[in-house]
VEXDREN-2710 file (C-alpha; in Angstrom, 1 decimal):
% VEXDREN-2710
k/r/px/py/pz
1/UNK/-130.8/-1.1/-2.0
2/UNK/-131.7/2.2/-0.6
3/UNK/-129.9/5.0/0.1
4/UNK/-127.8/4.3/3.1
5/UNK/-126.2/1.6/1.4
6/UNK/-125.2/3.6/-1.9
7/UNK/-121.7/4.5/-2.6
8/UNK/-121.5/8.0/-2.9
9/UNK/-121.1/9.0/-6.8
10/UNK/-118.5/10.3/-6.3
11/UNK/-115.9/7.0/-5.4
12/UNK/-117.1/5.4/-8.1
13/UNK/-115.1/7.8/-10.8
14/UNK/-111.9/5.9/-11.4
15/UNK/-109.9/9.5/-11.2
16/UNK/-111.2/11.5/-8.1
17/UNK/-108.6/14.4/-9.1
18/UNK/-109.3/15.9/-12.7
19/UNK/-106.6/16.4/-14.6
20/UNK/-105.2/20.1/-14.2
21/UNK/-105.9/22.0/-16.9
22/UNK/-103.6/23.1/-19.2
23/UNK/-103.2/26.4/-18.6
24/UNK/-100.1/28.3/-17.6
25/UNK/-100.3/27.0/-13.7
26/UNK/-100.8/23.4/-15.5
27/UNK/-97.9/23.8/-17.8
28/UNK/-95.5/25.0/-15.0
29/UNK/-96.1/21.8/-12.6
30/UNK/-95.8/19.8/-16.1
31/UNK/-92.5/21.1/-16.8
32/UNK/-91.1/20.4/-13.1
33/UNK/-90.3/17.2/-13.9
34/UNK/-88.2/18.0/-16.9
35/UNK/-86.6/21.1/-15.4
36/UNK/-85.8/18.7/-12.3
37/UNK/-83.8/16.7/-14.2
38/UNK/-82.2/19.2/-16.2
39/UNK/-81.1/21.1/-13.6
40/UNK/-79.9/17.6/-11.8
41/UNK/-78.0/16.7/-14.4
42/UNK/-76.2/20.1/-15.5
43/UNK/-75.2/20.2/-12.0
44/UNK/-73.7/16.9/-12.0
45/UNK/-71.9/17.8/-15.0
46/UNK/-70.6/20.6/-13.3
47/UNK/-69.5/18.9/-10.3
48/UNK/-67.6/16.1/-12.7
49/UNK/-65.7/18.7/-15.0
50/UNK/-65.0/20.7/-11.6
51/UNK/-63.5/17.6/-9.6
52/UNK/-61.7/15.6/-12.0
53/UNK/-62.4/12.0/-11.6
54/UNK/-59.0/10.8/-13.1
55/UNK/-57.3/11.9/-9.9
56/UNK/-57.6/8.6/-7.7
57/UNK/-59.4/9.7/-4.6
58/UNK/-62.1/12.1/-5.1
59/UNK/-64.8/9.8/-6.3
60/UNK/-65.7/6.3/-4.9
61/UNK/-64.8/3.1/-6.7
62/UNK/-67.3/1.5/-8.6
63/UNK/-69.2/-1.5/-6.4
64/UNK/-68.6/-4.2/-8.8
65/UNK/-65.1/-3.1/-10.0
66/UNK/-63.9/-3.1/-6.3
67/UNK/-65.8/-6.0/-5.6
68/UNK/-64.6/-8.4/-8.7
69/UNK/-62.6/-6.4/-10.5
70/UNK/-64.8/-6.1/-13.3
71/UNK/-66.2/-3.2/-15.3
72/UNK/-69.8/-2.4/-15.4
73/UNK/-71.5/-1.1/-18.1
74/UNK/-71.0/2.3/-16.6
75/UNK/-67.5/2.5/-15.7
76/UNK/-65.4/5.1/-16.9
77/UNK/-69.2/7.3/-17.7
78/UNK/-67.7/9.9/-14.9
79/UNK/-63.9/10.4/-16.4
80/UNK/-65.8/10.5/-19.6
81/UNK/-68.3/13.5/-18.7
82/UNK/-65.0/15.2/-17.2
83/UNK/-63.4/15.1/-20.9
84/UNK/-66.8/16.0/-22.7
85/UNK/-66.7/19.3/-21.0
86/UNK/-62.9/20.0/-21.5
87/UNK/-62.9/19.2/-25.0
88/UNK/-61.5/16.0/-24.9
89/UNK/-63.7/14.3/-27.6
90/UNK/-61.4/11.4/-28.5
91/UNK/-60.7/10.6/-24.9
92/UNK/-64.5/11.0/-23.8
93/UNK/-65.5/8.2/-26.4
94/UNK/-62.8/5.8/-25.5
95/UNK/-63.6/6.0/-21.6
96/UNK/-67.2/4.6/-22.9
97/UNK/-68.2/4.0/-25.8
98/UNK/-71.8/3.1/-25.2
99/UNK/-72.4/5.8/-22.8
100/UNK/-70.8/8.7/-25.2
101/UNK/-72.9/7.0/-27.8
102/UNK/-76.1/7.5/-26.0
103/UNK/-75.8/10.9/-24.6
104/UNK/-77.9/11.9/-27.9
105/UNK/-80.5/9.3/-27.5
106/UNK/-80.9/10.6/-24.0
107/UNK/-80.8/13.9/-25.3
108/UNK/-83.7/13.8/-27.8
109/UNK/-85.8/11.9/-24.8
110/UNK/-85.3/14.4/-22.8
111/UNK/-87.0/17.6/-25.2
112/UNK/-89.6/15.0/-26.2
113/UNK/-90.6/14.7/-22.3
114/UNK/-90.4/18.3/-22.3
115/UNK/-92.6/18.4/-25.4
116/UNK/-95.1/16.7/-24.3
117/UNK/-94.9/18.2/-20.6
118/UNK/-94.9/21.8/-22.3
119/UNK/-98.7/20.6/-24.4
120/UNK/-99.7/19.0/-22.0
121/UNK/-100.1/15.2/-23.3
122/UNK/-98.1/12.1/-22.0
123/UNK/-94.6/10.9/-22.9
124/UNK/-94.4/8.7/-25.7
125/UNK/-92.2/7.7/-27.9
126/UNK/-91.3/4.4/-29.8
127/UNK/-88.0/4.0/-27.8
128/UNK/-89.5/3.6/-24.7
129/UNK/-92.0/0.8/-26.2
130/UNK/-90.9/-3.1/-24.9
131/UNK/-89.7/-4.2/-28.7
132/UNK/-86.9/-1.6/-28.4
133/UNK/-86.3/-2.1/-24.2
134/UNK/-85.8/-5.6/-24.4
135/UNK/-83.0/-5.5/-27.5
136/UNK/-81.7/-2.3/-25.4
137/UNK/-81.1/-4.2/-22.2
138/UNK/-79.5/-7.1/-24.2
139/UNK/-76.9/-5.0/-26.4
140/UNK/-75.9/-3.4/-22.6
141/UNK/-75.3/-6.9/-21.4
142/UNK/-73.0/-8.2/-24.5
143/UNK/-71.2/-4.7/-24.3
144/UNK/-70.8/-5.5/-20.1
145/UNK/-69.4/-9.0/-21.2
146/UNK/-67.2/-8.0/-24.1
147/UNK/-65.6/-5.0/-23.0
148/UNK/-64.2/-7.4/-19.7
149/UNK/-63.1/-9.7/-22.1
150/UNK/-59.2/-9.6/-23.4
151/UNK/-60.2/-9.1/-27.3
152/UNK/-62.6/-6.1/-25.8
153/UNK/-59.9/-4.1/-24.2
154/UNK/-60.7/-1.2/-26.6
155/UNK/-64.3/-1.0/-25.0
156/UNK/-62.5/-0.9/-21.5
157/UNK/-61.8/2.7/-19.7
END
């Protein structure tokens, strides 16, 4: 093989961008994606307690609920954000249970993305592994099933 025919030493490294390092220009882009999200999602919540989603009207009808009558897994999340940020504790948890429940699992996933965005390694963390995913998934389909089932009215908005 002579030289002509080589690949250039370059193509061969499997990353052709080096990481950036993790210095304070590094960090910043790092943190974009967390600060993305944060700033998504407090606007969202401001939108919700803002336009109240237990007035008929202001929000469109969920897909499935319009579709088959049905309630999704989600249903009743926005009504619950809107009593979440007027107090409404009681009321929050019994427009979804599930959702309300998770808001600190999402939570602590959230500032250990940030974590590991701010030094500058990858996410991790066991509840994102398949052994916890899987189980995850399944719990949110009984809790779909049950709560449109007449004994699971109480899981219902």
């Amino acid at each position: 093989m002579d030289d002509t025919t080589a690949a250039p030493a370059r193509a061969a490294h499997p990353h052709p961008h080096p990481p950036a390092p993790a210095g304070r220009r590094g960090r910043g882009r790092a943190l974009a994606g967390p600060g993305i999200v944060l700033a998504a999602a407090a606007a969202g919540v401001a939108l919700v307690s803002v336009v109240d989603p237990h007035e008929p009207g202001h929000y469109p009808t969920c897909p499935l609920l319009w579709a088959t009558g049905l309630y999704c897994p989600g249903c009743g999340g926005l009504r619950m954000v809107n009593s979440l940020t007027h107090g409404r504790v009681g009321e929050a948890f019994g427009l979804n249970p599930m959702a309300f429940l998770l808001l600190p699992v999402f939570a602590y996933l959230w500032a250990r993305w940030t974590a590991c965005a701010a030094k500058g390694v990858p996410f991790a963390s066991a509840l994102v592994r398949p052994r916890v995913i899987y189980p995850f998934l399944a719990l949110i389909i009984v809790y779909w099933i049950v709560r449109n089932l007449p004994f699971g009215h109480a899981l219902a908005p």
